[in-house]
C-alpha positions, 0 to 999 in steps of 0.5 A: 500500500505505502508504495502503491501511494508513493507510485501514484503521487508520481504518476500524478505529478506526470501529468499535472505541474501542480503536483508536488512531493514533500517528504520528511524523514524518509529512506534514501531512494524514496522516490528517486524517480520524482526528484531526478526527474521534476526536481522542482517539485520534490522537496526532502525536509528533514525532520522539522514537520511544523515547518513543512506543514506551513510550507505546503499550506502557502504552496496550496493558496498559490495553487499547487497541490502538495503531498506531504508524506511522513511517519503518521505520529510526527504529522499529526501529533507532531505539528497539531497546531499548523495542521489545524490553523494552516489547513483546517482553518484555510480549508487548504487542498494539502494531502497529508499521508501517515505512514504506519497508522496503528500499530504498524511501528510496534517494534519501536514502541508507543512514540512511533504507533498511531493509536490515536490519529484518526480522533486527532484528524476528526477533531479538525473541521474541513479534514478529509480522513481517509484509511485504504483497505488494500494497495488496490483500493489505493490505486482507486482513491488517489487519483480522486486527491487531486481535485479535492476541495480541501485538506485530506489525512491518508493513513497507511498501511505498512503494505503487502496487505491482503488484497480483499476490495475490488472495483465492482463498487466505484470508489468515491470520497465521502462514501462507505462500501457494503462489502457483503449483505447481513439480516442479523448483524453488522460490522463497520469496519476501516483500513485494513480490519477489514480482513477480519471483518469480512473473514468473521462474517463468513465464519458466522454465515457457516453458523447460520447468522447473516453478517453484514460487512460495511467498509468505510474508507472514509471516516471523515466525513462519515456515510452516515446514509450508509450505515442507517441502510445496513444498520437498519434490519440488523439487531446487533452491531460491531465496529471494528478498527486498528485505533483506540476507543476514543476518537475513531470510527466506533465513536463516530458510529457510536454518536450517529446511532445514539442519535438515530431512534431506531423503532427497534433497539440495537445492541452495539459494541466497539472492538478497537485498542484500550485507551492506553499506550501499547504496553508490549512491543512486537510485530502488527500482528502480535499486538493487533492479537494481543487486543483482541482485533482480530476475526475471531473475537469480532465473531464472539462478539456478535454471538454474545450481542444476539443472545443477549438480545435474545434474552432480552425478549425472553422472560427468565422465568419462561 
């Protein structure tokens, strides 16, 4: 995913002068290919994240597009500030891209996991906040980067994730994707939880329970229209992302649904990280183990959520 993202910005360059590439504490070698050959477009910063937060906020008034590319930590705990001001409050057209969204960084530890970026991003009005599935699903969203009004945070992956979307749904900002049709429950999902998701689904369809799966790559602004039309037949719904409780899309899920009066009640439960930094250090997938994000806990979830359900409309006494 990390490099699909990095090969499009260069594409895009090619065949658009407004178009530029900031970068910031990067390998040596990422994106030669920009730098040799439009090397009035490519800038190689260092680490001073406030300063170029700034930079590519004056060359969006003048009319370019820039992307910015670093760890996701440092581009939006490190420079809150200009973010809000310099692209928040001038609703500016800069493409912020985080590498390593979650807890793709674990070997290094709870300065460099992004455990709470997303809650970070919603809090700034006129933030776009995007979370790719797959590399393929990148190839769909980027080119639509370009003529967005307004400024965008991109969360990567750490790439050569399982390719689970297709193109058989058309990929627009601002919309969910219905992954999969369920009459009994729900789970709304993001990045690459998807996987699990999708994989908790069909084991429950084997169990006889109709699953629904709800992508939704954009958690700012946030489908809501979506998530009423599958939420509705559902009795029981889970969100599920590689973020904390607070902040994410199972908060925002949550305010849209306690505010939805629904005829019929729902039973609703989030499955992300515990509001605590990441005690453990490891790889992705042993800490995204160790929380309990995966598709085995979602399936539990949702069983225990029915029944209870279940019970709820049946006297103890019967």
């Amino acid at each position: 995913m990390r490099q699909t993202c990095l090969d499009m910005i260069y594409e895009l360059a090619k065949s658009d002068e407004r178009v530029f590439y900031i970068g910031s504490d990067l390998g040596i070698g990422t994106l030669d290919n920009f730098k040799t050959e439009m090397p009035d477009r490519f800038f190689m910063e260092g680490i001073s994240e406030a300063n170029i937060i700034s930079m590519a906020a004056g060359l969006a008034l003048e009319g370019q597009i820039p992307y910015v590319n670093t760890i996701a930590t440092f581009i939006t705990r490190r420079c809150y500030e200009q973010v809000l001001l310099d692209l928040g409050l001038h609703n500016t057209n800069v493409r912020l891209i985080g590498n390593g969204g979650g807890l793709v960084y674990a070997p290094l530890g709870p300065t460099h996991e992004a455990t709470e970026d997303i809650a970070i991003m919603r809090a700034i009005p006129n933030m776009t906040i995007i979370a790719p599935a797959d590399a393929e699903e990148m190839k769909r969203l980027m080119p639509l980067t370009v003529d967005h009004h307004g400024p965008i945070y991109i969360r990567l992956a750490k790439g050569y994730d399982p390719i689970v979307t297709n193109n058989g749904s058309p990929f627009q900002i601002g919309k969910g994707i219905e992954m999969k049709e369920g009459s009994e429950a729900l789970v709304i999902t993001t990045g690459i939880t998807l996987k699990h998701a999708l994989d908790s689904a069909h084991d429950l369809d084997k169990l006889g329970i109709s699953t629904g799966v709800l992508h939704m790559p954009t958690i700012k602004p946030l489908d809501e229209e979506a998530i009423m039309k599958a939420a509705s037949p559902v009795s029981a719904i889970v969100t599920l992302e590689e973020h904390s409780l607070i902040g994410g899309l199972g908060s925002a899920t949550a305010e849209l649904i306690a505010e939805a009066n629904f005829t019929v009640s729902k039973r609703f439960k989030r499955i992300a990280l515990p509001d605590s930094f990441p005690d453990q250090y490891g790889s992705q997938d042993s800490l995204l183990t160790r929380y309990g994000i995966t598709s085995t806990v979602v399936s539990q979830t949702i069983m225990q959520l029915l029944n209870n359900t279940t019970n709820a409309k049946t006297p103890a006494h019967l």
